[in-house]
C-alpha positions as CSV (number, residue, x, y, z in Angstrom):
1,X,-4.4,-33.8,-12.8
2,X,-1.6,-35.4,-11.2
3,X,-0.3,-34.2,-7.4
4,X,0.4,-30.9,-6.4
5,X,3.3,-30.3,-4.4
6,X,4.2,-26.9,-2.9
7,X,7.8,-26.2,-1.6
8,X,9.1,-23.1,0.1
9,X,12.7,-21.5,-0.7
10,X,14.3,-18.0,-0.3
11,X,14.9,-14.9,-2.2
12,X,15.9,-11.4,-1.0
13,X,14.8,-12.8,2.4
14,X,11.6,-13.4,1.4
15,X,9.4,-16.3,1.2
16,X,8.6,-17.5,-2.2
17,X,6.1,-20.2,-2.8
18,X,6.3,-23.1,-5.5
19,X,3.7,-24.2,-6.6
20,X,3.5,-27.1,-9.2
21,X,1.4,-28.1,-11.4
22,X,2.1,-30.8,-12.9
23,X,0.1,-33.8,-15.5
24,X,1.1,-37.5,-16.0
25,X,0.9,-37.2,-19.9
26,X,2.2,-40.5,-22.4
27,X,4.4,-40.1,-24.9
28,X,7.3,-38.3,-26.4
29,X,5.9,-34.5,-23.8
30,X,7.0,-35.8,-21.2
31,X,10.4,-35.6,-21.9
32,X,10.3,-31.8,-22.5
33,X,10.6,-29.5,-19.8
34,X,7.0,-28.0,-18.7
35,X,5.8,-25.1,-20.1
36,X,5.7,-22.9,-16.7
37,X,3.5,-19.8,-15.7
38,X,4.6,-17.3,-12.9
39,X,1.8,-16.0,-10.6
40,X,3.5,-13.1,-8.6
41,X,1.4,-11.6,-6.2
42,X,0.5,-10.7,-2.6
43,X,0.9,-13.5,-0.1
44,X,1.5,-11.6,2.7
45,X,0.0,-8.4,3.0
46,X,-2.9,-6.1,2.3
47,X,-3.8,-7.3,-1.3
48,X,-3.6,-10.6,-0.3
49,X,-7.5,-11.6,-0.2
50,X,-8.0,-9.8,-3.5
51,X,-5.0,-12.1,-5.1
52,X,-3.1,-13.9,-3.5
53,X,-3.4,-18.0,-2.8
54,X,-7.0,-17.0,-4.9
55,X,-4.8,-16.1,-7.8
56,X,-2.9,-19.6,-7.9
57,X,-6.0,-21.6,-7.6
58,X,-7.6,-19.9,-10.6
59,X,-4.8,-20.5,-12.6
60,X,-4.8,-24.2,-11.2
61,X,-8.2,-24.3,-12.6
62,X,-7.7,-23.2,-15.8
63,X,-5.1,-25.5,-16.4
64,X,-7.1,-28.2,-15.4
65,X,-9.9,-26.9,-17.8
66,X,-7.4,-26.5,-20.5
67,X,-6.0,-30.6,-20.7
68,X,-2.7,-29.8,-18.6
69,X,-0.7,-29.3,-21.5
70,X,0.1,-26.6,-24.5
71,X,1.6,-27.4,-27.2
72,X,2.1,-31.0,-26.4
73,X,4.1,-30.4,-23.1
74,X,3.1,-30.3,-19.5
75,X,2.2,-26.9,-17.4
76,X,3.9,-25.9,-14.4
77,X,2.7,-23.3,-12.2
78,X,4.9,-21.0,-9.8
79,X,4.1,-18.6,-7.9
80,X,6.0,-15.8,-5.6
81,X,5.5,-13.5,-3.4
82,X,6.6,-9.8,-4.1
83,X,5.7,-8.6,-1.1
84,X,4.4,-5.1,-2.6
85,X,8.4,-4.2,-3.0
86,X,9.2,-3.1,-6.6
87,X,13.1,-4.2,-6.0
88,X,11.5,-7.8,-4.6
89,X,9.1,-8.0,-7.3
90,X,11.7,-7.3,-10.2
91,X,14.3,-9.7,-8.8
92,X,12.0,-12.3,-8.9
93,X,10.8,-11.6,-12.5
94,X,14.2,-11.4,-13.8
95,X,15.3,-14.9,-12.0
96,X,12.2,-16.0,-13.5
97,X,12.7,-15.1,-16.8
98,X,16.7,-15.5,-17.4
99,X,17.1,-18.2,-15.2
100,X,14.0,-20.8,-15.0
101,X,12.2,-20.1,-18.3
102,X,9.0,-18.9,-17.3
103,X,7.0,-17.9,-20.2
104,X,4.5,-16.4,-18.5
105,X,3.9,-13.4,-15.8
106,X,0.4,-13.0,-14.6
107,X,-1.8,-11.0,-11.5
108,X,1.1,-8.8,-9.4
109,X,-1.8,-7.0,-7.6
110,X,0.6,-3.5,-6.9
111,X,0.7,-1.1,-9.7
112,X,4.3,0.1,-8.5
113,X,5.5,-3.5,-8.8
114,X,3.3,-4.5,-12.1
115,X,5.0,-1.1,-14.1
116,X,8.4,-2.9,-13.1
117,X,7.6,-6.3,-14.5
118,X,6.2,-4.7,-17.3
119,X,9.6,-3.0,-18.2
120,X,11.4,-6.2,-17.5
121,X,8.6,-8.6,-20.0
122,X,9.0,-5.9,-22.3
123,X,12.6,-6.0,-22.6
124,X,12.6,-10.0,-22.1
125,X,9.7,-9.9,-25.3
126,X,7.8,-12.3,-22.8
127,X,4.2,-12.1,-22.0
128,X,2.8,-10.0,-19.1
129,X,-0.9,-10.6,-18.2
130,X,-1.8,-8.2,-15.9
131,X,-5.1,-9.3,-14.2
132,X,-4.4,-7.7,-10.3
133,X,-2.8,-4.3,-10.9
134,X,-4.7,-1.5,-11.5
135,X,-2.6,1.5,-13.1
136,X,-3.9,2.8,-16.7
137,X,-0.3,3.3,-17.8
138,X,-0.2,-0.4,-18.6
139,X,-2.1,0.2,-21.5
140,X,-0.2,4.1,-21.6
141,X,3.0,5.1,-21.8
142,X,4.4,2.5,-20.3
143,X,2.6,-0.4,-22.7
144,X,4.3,-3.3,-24.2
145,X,3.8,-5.6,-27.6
146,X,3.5,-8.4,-25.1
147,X,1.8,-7.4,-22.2
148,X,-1.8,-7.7,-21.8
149,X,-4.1,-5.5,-19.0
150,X,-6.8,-7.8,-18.3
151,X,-9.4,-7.5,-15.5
152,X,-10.0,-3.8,-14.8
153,X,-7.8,-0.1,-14.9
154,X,-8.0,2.6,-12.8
155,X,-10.1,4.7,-15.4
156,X,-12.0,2.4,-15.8
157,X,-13.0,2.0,-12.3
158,X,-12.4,5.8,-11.5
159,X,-14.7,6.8,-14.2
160,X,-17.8,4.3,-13.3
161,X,-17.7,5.1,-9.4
162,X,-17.4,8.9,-9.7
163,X,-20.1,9.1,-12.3
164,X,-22.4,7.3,-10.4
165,X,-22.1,9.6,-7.5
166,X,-21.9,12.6,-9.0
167,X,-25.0,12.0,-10.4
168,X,-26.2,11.2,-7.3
169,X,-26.4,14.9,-6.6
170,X,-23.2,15.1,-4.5
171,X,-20.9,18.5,-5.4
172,X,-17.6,18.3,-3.1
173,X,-15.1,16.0,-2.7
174,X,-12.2,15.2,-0.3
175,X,-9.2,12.5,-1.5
176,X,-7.6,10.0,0.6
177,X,-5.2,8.4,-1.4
178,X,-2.3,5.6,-1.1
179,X,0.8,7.0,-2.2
180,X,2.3,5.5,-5.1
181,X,0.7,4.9,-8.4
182,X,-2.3,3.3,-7.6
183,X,-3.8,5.9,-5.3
184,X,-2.2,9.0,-7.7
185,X,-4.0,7.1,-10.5
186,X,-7.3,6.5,-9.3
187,X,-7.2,10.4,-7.5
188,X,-6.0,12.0,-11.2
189,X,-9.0,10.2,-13.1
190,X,-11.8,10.8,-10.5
191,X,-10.5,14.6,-10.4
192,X,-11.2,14.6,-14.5
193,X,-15.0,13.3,-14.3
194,X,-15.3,15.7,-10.9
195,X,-14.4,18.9,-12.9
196,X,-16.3,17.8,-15.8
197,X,-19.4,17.4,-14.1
198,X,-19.2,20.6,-12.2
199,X,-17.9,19.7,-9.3
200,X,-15.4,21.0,-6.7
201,X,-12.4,19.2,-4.9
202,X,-12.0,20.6,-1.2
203,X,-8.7,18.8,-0.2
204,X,-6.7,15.7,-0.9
205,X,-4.3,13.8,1.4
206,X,-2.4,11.0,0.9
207,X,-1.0,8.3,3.0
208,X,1.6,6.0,3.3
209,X,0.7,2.1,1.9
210,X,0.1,-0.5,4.7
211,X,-1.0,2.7,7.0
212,X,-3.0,1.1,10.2
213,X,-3.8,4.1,11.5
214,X,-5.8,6.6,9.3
215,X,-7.3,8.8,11.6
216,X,-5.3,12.4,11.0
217,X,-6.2,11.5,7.4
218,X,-10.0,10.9,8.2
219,X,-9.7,13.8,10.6
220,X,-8.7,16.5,7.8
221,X,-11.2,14.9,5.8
222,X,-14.2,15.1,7.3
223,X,-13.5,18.6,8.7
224,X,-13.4,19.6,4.7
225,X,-17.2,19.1,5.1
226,X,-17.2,17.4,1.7
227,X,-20.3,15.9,0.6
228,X,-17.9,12.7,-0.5
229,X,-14.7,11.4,1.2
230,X,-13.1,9.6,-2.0
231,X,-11.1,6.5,-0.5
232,X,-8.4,5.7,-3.6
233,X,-6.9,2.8,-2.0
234,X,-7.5,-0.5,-1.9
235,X,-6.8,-4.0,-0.2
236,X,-6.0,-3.6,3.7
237,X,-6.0,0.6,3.3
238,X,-9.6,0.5,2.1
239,X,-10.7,-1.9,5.1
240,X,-8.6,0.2,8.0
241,X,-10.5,3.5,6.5
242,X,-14.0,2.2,6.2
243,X,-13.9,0.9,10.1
244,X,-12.1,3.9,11.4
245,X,-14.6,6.3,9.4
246,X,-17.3,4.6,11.7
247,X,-15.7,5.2,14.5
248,X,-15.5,8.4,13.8
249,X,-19.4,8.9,13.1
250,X,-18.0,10.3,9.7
251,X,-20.9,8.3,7.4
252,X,-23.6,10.3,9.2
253,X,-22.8,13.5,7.1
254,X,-20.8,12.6,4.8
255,X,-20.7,9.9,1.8
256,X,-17.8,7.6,1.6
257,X,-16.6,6.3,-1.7
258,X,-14.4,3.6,-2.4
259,X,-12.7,3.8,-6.4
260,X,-11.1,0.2,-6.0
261,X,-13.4,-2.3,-3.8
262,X,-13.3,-6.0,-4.2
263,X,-16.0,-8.3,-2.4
264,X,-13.0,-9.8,-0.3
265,X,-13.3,-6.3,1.5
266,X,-16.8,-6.2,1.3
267,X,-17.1,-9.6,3.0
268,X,-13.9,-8.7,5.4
269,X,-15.6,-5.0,6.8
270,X,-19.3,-7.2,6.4
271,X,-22.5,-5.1,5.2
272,X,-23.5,-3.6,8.4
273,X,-20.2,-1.6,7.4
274,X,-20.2,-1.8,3.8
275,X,-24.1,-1.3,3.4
276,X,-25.1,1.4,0.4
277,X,-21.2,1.8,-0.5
278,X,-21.2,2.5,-4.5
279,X,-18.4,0.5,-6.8
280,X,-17.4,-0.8,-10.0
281,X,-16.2,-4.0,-11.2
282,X,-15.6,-6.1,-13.9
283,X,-17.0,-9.5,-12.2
284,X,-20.0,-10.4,-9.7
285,X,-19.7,-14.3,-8.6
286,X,-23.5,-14.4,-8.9
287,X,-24.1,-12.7,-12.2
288,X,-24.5,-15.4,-14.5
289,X,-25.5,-19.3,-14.3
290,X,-21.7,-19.3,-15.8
291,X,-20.1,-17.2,-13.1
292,X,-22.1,-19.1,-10.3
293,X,-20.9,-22.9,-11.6
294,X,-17.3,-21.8,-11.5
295,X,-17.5,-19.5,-8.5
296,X,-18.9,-22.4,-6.8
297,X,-16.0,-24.4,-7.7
298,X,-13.6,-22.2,-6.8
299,X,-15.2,-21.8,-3.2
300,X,-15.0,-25.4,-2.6
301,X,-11.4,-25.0,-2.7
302,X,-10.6,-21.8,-1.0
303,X,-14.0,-21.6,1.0
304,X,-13.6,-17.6,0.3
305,X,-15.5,-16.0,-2.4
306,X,-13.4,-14.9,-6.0
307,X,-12.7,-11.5,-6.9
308,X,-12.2,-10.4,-10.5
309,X,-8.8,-10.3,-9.9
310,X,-9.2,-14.6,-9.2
311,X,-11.8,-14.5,-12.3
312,X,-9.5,-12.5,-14.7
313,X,-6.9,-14.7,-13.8
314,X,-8.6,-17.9,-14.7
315,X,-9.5,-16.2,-17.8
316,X,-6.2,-14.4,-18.7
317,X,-5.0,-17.8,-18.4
318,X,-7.1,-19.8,-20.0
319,X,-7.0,-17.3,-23.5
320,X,-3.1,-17.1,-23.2
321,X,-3.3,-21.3,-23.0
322,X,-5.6,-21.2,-26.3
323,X,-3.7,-19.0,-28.4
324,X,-0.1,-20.8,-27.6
325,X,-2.0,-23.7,-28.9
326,X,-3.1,-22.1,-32.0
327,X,0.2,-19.8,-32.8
328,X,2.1,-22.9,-32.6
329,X,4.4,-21.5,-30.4
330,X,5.3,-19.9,-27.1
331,X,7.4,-16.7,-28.5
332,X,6.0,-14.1,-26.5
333,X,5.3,-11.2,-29.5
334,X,3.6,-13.8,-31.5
335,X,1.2,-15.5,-28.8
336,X,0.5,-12.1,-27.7
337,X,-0.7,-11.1,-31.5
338,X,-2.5,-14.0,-31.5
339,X,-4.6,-12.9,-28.2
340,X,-5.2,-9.9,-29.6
341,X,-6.6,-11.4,-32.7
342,X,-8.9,-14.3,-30.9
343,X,-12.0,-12.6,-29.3
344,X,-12.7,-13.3,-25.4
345,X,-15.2,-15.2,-24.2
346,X,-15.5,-16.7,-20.8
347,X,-17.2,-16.5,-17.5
348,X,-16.7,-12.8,-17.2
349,X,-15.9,-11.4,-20.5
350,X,-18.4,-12.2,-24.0
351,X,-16.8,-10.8,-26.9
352,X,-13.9,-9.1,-25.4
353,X,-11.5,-7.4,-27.9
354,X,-8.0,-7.0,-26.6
355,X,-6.5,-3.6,-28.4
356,X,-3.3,-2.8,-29.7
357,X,-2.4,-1.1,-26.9
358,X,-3.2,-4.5,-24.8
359,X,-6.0,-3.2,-23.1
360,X,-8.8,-5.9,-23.2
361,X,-11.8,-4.4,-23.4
362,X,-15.6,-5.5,-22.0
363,X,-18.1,-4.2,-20.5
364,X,-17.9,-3.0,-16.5
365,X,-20.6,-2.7,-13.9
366,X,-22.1,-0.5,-11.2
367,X,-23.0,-2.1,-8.1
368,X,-24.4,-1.2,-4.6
369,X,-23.5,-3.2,-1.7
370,X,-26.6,-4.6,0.3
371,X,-27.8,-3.9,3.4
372,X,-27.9,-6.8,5.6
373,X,-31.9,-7.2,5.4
374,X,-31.4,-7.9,1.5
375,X,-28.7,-10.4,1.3
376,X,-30.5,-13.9,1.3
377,X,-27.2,-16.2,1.0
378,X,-23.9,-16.7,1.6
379,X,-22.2,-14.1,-0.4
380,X,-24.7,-11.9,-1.6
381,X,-23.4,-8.8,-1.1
382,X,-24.3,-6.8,-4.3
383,X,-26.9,-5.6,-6.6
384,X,-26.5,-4.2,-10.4
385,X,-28.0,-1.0,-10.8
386,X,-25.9,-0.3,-14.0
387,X,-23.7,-1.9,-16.9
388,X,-21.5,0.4,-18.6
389,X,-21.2,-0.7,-22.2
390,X,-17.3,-1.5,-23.0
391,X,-17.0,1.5,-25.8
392,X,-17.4,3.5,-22.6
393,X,-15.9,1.5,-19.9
394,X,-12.5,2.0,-20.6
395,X,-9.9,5.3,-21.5
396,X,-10.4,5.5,-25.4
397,X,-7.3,4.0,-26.8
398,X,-6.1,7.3,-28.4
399,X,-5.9,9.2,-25.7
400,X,-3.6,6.7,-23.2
401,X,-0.1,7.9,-25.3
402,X,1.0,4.4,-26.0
403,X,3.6,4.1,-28.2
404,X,2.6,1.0,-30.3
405,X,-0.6,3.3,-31.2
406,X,1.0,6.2,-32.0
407,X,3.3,4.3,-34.8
């Protein structure tokens, strides 16, 4: 790979971060302008372990591990900061799309922001791979021909967490949710498998994103006496509750669940905290031999530990770089048809099937954080107690309201 320079420049007053990658190729490429991919994610704020400067080195990677070039020309990478603003977010895609011919979108870890880009890659027929945000209505009513949900959805995760605890025994619940999509998401499917199961919902709060202090939140909660305070946040929200629930002696009575956790929080709030806390994901670093060799990788270079967000990304990436290469072309309808015909397979995903309604589909996994007597290593902070098949992971594809199904 050739040099990798990084510049800094302005938009909307906010910092935006260039990042190129670029390879010294022979030949007629190199007089074409590069094929470039937009990371837009979280730089700056709460979802910026779980994406962030992460996100940009997986795509790095996979760049790398795809030659440097599609389609005969170099790759280009840049990357932005949205800043978890939906008006920052959008300006950025739009800039990127009429004005600098990025081909590409991929991560925006903020569901508000990601249903924005989604609109604006849907009008633009350019490809949206969504491997950080969480809202189902990517793959719902607000899906696209050309826009791809990769890593995980909030049914998804919703659906595995709740289950696990319900069956645990546990028959009231309290929410404490972020409010904008995400959090009204995650809270809407966990209510669904709740009242399924025969359980009741006490209460439900929500708070303000970037919130630092949760403790009238926490306060109402645990005077619901609910057997299960339900955090449906994520990123900087999820860390602030978990410590101030401790505080608060709040885990001595009551069970606290988080819908959306990523092992960057885990590793941040560190497992005297995090101990015996219930999740689902779609990718554990130290799964596989696979997973370990290019975790490893990636942690020489970041010295932090990937999140499936990082892992989708390398993925997303890497299967958008293949099927350019094999549609012969970078119109975003027709490389997106081609992903959805191509069957994924990578370090996290074996015979992956994205759907019509671009939900890729794979199987997901229940894990329980260790205590600190079991973890033996550096980063081993989980252990599978369940694998929930992919026919059952996700929202059957029916039932989302997504247009391109319905016709």
């Amino acid at each position: 790979m050739g040099g990798r320079k990084r510049t800094t420049v302005s938009t909307l007053q906010e910092a935006v971060l260039a990042v190129a990658t670029m390879a010294f190729i022979s030949g007629p490429a190199t007089a074409e302008a590069p094929v470039k991919l937009g990371i837009l994610t979280d730089m700056s704020s709460l979802y910026a372990d779980n994406g962030g400067e992460g996100s940009i080195i997986a795509a790095e990677m996979a760049v790398e591990d795809s030659g440097n070039t599609v389609l005969g020309r170099s790759i280009q990478i840049v990357a932005a900061d949205h800043q978890n603003k939906v008006d920052v977010g959008s300006a950025i895609t739009r800039r990127w799309l009429e004005n600098e011919n990025v081909e590409v979108i991929v991560d925006v870890p903020n569901s508000a922001v990601a249903l924005a880009v989604q609109g604006i890659t849907r009008e633009r027929k350019k490809i949206f791979l969504a491997t950080g945000a969480a809202t189902s209505r990517l793959t719902g009513d607000e899906c696209s021909n050309a826009g791809i949900h990769w890593t995980y959805d909030t049914y998804a995760l919703a659906h595995g967490a709740t289950k696990a605890i319900s069956q645990l025994g546990t028959k009231t619940w309290f929410f404490l949710s972020a409010d904008y999509s995400l959090g009204s998401q995650l809270e809407l499917e966990s209510r669904k498998v709740i009242e399924s199961t025969g359980g009741r919902i006490l209460g439900a709060v929500k708070h303000p994103l970037g919130t630092t202090d949760l403790s009238s939140f926490l306060l109402q909660a645990q005077a619901s006496n609910a057997d299960v305070i339900a955090l449906a946040d994520a990123g900087g929200d999820f860390i602030n509750a978990v410590k101030q629930a401790h505080e608060f002696g709040i885990l001595g009575s009551q069970r606290l669940a988080g819908l959306i956790v990523f092992i960057a929080d885990v590793h941040n709030l560190g497992l005297q905290s995090a101990q015996g806390l219930l999740l689902s994901s779609a990718f554990y670093w130290d799964m596989t031999d696979e997973a370990r060799a290019w975790s490893k990788r990636f942690i020489a270079r970041t010295h932090k530990v990937p999140t499936m967000i990082h892992a989708g990304t390398y993925g997303a990436v890497m299967h958008f770089l293949k099927a350019a290469g094999a549609a012969g072309t970078l119109d975003g309808p027709a490389v997106a048809a081609k992903m959805r015909e191509m069957p994924v397979n990578d370090l996290m995903t074996k015979g992956g099937k994205i759907r019509r309604d671009g939900r890729l589909v794979r199987d997901m996994y229940l894990f329980q954080v260790k205590s600190p007597e079991e973890s033996k290593y550096a980063f081993d902070y989980y252990k599978l107690l369940a694998t929930i098949p992919k026919e059952e992971a996700f929202r059957p594809m029916d039932e989302g309201g997504c247009p391109l199904v319905q016709n």
